[in-house]
FITISE-28798 format. One line per 10 residues: for each residue x, z, y of N, C-alpha, C, O. Coordinates in Angstrom, 1 decimal, padded with zeros to 4 digits, always signed. Each point is the difference from the previous one (the first is absolute). Layout:
BEGIN
X/Z/Y/X/Z/Y/X/Z/Y/X/Z/Y  ...
END
This chain:
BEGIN
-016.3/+073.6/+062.2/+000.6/-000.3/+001.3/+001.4/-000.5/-000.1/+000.9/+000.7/-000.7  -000.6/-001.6/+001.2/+001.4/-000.5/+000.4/+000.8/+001.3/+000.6/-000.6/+000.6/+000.8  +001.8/-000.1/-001.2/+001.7/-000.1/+000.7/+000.8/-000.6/+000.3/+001.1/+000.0/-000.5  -001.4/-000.4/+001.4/+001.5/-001.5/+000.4/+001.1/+000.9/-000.1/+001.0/-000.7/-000.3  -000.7/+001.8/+000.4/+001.4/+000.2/+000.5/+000.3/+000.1/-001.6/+001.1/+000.0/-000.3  -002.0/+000.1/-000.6/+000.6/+000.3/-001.8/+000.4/-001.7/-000.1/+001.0/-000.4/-000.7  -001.9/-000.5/+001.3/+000.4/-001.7/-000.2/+001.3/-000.3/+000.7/+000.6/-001.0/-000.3  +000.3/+002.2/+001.8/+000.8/-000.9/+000.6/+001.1/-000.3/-001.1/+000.1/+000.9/-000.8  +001.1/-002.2/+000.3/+001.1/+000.4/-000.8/-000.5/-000.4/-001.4/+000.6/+000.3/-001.0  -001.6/-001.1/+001.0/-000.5/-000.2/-001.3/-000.8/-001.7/+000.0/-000.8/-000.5/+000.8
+001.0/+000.1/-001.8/-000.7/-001.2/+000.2/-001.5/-000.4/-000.2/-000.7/+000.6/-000.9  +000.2/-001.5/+001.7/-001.4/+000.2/+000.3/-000.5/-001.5/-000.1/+000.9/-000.9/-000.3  -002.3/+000.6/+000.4/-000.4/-001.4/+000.3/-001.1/+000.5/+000.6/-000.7/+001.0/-000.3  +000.7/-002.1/+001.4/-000.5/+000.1/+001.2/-001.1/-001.6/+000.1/+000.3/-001.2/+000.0  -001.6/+001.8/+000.2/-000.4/-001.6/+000.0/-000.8/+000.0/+001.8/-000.7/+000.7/+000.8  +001.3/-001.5/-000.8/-000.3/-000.4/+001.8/-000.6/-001.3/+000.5/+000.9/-000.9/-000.1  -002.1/+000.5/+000.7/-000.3/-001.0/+000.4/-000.1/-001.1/-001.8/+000.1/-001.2/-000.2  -000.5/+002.3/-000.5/-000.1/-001.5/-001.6/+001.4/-000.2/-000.5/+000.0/-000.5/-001.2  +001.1/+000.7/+001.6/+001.7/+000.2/-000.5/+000.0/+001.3/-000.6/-000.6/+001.1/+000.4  +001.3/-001.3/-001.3/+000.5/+001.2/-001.0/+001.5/+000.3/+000.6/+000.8/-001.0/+000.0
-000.4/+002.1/+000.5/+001.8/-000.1/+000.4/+000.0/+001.0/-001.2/-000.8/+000.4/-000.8  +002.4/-000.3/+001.1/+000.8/+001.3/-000.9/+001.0/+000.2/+000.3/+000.6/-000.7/+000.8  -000.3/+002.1/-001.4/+001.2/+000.4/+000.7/+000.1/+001.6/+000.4/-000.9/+000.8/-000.3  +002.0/-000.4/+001.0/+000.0/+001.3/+000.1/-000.6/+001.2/+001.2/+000.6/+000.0/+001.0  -001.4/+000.5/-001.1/-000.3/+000.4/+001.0/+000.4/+000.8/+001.1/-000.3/+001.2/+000.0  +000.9/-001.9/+001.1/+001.0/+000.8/+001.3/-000.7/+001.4/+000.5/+000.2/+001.2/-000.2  -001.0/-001.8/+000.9/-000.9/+000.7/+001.4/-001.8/-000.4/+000.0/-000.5/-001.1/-000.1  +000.0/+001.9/+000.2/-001.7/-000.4/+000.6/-000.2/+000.7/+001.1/-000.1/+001.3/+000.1  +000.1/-002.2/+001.1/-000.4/+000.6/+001.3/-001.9/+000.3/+000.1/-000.7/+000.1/-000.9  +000.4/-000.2/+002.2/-001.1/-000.1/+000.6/-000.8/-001.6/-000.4/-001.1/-000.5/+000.3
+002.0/+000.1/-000.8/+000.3/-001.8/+000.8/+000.4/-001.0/-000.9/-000.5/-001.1/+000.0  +001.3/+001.3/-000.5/+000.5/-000.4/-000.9/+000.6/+000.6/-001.3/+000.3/+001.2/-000.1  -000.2/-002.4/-001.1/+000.8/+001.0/-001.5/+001.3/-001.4/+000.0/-000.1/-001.3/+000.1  +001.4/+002.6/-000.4/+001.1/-001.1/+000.0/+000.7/+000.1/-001.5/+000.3/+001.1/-000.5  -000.2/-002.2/-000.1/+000.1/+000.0/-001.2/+001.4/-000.7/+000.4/+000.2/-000.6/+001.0  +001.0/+001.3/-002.5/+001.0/-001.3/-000.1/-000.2/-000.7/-001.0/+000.0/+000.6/-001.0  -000.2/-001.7/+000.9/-000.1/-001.6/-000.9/+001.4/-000.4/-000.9/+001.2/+000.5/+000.2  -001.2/-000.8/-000.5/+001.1/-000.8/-001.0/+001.2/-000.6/+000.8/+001.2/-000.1/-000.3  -002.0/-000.5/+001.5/+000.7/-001.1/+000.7/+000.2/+000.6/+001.3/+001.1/-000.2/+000.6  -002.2/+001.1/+000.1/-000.1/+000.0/+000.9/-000.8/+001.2/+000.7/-000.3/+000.8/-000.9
-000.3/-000.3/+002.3/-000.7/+001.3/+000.1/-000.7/-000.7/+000.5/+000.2/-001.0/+000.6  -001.6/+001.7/-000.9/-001.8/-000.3/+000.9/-000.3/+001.0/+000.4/+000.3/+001.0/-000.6  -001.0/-000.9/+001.6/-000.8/+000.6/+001.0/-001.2/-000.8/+000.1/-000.2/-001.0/+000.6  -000.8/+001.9/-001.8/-001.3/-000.6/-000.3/-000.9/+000.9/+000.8/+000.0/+001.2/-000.2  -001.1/-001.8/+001.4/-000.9/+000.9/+000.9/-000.9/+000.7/-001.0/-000.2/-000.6/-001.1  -000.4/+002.0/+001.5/-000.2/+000.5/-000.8/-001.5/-000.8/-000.3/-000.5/-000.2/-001.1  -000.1/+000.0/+002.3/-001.5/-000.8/+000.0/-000.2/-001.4/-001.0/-001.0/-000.6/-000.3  +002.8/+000.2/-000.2/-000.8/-001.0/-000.8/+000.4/+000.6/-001.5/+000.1/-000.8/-001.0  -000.1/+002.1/+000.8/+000.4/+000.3/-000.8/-001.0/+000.4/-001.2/-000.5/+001.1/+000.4  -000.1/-001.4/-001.8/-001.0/+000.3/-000.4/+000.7/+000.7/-001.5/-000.7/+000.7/-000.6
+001.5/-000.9/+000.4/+000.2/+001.2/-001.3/+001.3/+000.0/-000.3/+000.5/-001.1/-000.2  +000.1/+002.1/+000.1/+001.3/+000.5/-000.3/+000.2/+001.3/-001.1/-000.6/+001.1/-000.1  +001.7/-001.6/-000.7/+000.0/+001.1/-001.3/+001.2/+000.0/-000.5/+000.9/-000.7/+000.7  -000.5/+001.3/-001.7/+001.5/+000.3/-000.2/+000.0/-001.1/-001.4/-000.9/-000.2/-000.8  +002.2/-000.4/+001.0/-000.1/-001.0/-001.0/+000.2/+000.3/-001.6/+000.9/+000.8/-000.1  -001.4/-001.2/-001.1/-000.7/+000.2/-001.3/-000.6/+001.3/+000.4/+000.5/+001.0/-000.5  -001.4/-000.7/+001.4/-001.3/+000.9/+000.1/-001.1/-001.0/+000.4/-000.9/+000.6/+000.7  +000.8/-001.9/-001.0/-001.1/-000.7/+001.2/-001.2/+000.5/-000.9/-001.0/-000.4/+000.6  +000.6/+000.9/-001.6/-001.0/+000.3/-000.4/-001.0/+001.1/+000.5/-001.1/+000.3/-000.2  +002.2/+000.2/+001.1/-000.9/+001.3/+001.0/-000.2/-000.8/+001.3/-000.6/+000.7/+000.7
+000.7/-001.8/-000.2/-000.6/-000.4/+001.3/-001.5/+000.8/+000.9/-001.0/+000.3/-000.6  +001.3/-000.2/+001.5/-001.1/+000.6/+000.3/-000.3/-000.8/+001.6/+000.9/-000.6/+000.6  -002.2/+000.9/+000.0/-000.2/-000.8/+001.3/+001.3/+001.4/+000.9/+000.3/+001.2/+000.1  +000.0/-002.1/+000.4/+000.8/+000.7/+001.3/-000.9/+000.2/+001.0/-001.0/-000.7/+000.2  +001.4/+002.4/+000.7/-000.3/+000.2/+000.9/+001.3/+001.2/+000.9/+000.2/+001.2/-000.4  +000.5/-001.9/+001.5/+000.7/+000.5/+000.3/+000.2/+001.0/+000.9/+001.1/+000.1/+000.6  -002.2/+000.9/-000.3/-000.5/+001.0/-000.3/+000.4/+001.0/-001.1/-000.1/+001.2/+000.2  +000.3/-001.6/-001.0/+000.4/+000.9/-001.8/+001.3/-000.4/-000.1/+000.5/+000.4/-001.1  +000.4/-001.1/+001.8/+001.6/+000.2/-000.3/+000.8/+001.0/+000.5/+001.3/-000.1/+000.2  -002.2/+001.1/+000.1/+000.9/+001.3/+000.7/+001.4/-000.2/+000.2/+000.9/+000.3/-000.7
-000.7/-001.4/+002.5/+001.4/-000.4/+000.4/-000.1/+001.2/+000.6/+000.5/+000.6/-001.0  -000.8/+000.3/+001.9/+000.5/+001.1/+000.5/+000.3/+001.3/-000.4/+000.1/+001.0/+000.6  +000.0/-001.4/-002.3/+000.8/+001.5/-000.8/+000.9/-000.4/-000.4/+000.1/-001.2/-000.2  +001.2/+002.3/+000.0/+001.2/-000.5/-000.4/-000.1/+000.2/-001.7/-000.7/+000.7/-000.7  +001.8/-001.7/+000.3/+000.0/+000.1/-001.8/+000.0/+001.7/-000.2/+000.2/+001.0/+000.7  -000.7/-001.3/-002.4/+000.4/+001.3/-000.3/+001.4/+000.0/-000.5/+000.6/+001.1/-000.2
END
């Protein structure tokens, strides 16, 4: 199962709609995941979102279900 809150502060790649982004991972709302970019910040919807992972980990990819990113516990 995913921890987003162990992913917030850390760099990730995010594949959305067939794009690969990168970058650091801000916030995951209900709604959206806000990454900072090199250049710039995205606010990727979460519905076009199909796999996200912490970057040199892409070998654990797994199908997302956001349901399993327990957003309503706080870090440890």
């Amino acid at each position: 199962m995913l921890d987003m809150h162990k992913m917030i502060g850390k760099e990730v790649l995010v594949l959305a709609n067939g794009m690969q982004y990168s970058g650091v991972l801000v916030e995951v709302s209900d709604t959206e995941v806000h990454i900072k970019g090199a250049f710039q910040w995205l606010a990727l919807p979460i519905s076009s979102i199909s796999d996200i992972v912490l970057k040199g980990h892409e070998e654990s990819r797994m199908e997302l279900n956001p349901k399993d990113w327990h957003l309503d516990e706080e870090p440890e």
